[in-house]
C-alpha positions in Angstrom: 0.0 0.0 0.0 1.4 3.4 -0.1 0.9 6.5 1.6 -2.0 9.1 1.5 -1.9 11.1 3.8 0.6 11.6 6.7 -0.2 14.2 9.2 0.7 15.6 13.2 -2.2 15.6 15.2 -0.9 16.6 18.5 -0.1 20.5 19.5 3.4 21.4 18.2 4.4 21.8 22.1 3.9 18.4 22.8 6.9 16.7 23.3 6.0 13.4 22.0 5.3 13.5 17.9 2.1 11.3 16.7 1.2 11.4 13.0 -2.4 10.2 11.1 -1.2 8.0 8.7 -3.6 7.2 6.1 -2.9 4.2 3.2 -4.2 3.0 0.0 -4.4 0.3 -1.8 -1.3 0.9 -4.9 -3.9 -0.1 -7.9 -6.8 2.0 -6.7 -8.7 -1.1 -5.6 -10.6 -1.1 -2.2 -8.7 -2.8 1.1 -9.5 -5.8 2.8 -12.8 -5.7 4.7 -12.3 -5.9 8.5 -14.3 -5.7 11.9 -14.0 -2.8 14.3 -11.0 -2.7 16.5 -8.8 -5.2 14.4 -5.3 -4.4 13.3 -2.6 -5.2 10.6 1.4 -6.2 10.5 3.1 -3.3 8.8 6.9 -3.7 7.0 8.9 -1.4 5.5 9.4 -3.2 1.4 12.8 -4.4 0.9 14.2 -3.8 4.3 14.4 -6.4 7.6 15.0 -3.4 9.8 13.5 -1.3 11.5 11.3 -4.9 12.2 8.0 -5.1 11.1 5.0 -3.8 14.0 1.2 -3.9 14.5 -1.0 -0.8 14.2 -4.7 -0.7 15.2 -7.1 0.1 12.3 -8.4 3.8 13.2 -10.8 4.0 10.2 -14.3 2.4 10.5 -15.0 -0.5 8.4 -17.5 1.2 6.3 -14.6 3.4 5.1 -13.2 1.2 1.5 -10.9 3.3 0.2 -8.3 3.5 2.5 -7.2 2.7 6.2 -6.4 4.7 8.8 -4.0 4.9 11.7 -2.4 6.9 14.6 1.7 6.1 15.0 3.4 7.5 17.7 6.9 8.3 17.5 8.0 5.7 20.0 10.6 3.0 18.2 12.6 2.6 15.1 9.4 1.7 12.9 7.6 4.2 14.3 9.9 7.1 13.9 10.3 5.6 10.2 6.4 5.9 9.5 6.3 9.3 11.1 8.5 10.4 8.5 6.9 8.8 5.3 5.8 11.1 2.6 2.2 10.6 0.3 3.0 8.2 -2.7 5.9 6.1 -0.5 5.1 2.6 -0.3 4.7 -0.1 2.4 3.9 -4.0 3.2 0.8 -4.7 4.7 -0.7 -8.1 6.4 -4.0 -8.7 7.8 -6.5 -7.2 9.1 -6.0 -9.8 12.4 -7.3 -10.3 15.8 -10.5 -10.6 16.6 -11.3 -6.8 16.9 -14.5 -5.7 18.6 -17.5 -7.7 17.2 -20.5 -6.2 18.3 -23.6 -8.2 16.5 -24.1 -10.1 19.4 -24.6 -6.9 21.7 -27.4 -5.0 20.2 -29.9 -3.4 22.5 -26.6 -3.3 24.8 -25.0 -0.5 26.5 -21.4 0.2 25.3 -18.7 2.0 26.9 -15.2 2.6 24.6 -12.4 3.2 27.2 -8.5 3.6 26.2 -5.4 5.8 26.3 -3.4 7.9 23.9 -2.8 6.3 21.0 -4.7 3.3 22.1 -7.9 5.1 20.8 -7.4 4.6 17.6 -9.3 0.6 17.3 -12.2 2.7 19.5 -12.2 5.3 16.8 -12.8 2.4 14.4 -15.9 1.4 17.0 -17.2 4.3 17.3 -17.4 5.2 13.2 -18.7 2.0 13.2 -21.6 2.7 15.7 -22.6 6.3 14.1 -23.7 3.9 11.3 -25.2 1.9 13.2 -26.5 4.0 16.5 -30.1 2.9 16.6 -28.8 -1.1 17.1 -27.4 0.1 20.7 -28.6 1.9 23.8 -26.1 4.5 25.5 -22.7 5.0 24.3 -20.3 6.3 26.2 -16.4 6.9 25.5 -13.8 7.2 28.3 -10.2 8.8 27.1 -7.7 9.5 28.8 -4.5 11.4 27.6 -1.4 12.9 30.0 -1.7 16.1 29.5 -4.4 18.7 27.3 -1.3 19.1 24.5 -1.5 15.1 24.1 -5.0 15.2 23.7 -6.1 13.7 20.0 -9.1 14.1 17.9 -10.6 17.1 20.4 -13.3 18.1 17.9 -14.1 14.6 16.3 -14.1 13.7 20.1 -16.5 17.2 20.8 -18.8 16.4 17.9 -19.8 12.9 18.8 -22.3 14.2 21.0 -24.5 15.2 17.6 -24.4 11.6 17.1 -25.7 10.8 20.9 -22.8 9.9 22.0 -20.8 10.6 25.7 -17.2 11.6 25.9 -15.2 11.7 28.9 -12.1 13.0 29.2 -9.3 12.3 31.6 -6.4 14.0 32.0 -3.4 12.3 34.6 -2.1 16.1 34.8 -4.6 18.7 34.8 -4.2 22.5 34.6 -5.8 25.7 36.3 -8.6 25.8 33.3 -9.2 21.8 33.4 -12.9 21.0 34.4 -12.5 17.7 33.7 -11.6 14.3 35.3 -8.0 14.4 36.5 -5.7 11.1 37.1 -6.7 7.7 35.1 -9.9 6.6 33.4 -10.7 4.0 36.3 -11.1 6.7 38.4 -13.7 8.7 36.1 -15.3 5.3 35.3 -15.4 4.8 39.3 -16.4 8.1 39.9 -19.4 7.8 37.3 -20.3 4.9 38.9 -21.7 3.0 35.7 -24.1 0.8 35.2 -23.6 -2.7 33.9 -26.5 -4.7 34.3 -26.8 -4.5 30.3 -23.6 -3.0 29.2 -20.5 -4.2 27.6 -17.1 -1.9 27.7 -14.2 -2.1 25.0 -10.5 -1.8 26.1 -7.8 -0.7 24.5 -4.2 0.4 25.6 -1.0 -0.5 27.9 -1.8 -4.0 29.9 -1.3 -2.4 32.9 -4.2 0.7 32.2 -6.7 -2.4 30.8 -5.9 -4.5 34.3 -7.1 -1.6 36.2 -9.8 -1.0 34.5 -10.6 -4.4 34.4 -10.9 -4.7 38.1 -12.8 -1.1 38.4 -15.3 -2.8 36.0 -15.9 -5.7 37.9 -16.7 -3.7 40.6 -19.6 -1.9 38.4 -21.0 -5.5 37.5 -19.4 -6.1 34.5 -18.5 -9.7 34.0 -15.9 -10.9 31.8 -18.0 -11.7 29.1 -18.8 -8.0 28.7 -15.2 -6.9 28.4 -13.9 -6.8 25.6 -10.2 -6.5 24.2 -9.3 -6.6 20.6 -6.8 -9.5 19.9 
């Protein structure tokens, strides 16, 4: 596939660098059809390092064109898709895992919770869901992010309440004009004091972020069958 579209879409005073990186299919033709939250196996052609990676699909399956995704500037691969320009080319394999499936949930609450970067299979959910938003009851999305510079899609994010659709945002450091949550999702999702008697909850991000909220969630009354990871 090669590259569409590569741009920041953090504030320029962040100090960490992540890029929407959008790719199409070389020929024009439309990509592999995939379920929400599922991700691929990128390489670089021609090269064994840096080592090939897996990105979450950020784009929602009803988009055919092209996939999406959010790269951080956090390794060798990385820092080598941060820097791509439109038109250069890369190896693609999948889409894999089992991403979030949500046919068996309708009439179901749903709550989307993940960190940074790890919001990009959610994103994928949620695009999903605004086709679909009649097939589901409330749906509610907990971010979290360290700081308001390393916040992503704030608008996208602001505008999904057209679409009846709850955003929480958590910030681990706040600042003197934060209204908001401040520390870790678990504690907002705590805090909110959810209900789960018909709700299922999507995590994505660092183990240690989906163990905690893994345990606040049990707490609310979700069961593991109603928390869902993606691979």
């Amino acid at each position: 596939m090669r590259v569409k579209e590569n741009i920041r879409i953090v504030d320029p005073a962040c100090g960490d660098t992540v890029m929407q990186l959008v790719l199409e299919p070389v020929d024009g033709s439309q990509v592999k059809p995939f379920t929400a939250g599922q991700f691929v196996r990128i390489a670089v052609p021609g090269l064994k390092e840096p080592a090939p990676g897996y990105f979450a699909i950020a784009s929602g399956p009803e988009v055919t064109s092209s996939y999406e995704f959010y790269i951080k500037n956090a390794g060798p691969l990385s820092a080598h898709l941060c820097a791509l320009q439109p038109g250069d080319e890369l190896d693609l394999e999948g889409p894999m895992g089992k991403g979030f499936n949500l046919e068996a949930y309708k009439g179901s609450d749903i709550y989307l919770i993940g960190v940074g970067t790890g919001i990009a299979p959610l994103r994928s959910v949620w695009s999903h869901i605004i086709h679909h938003r009649s097939d589901f009851g409330k749906v509610a999305i907990y971010a979290g992010f360290l700081t308001s510079l390393h916040q992503l899609l704030t608008d996208e994010l602001t505008d999904l309440s057209h679409h009846g659709i709850e955003v929480s945002i958590t910030l681990e450091t706040g600042h003197e004009n934060w209204d908001g949550p401040i520390g870790y999702v678990q504690h907002a999702l705590e805090q909110d004091d959810i209900d789960g008697s018909n709700a299922i909850a999507c995590l994505a991000g660092m183990s240690a972020m989906v163990d905690a909220c893994t345990e606040t969630l049990h707490h609310l009354g979700f069961d593991d069958s109603r928390i869902l990871l993606n691979y």
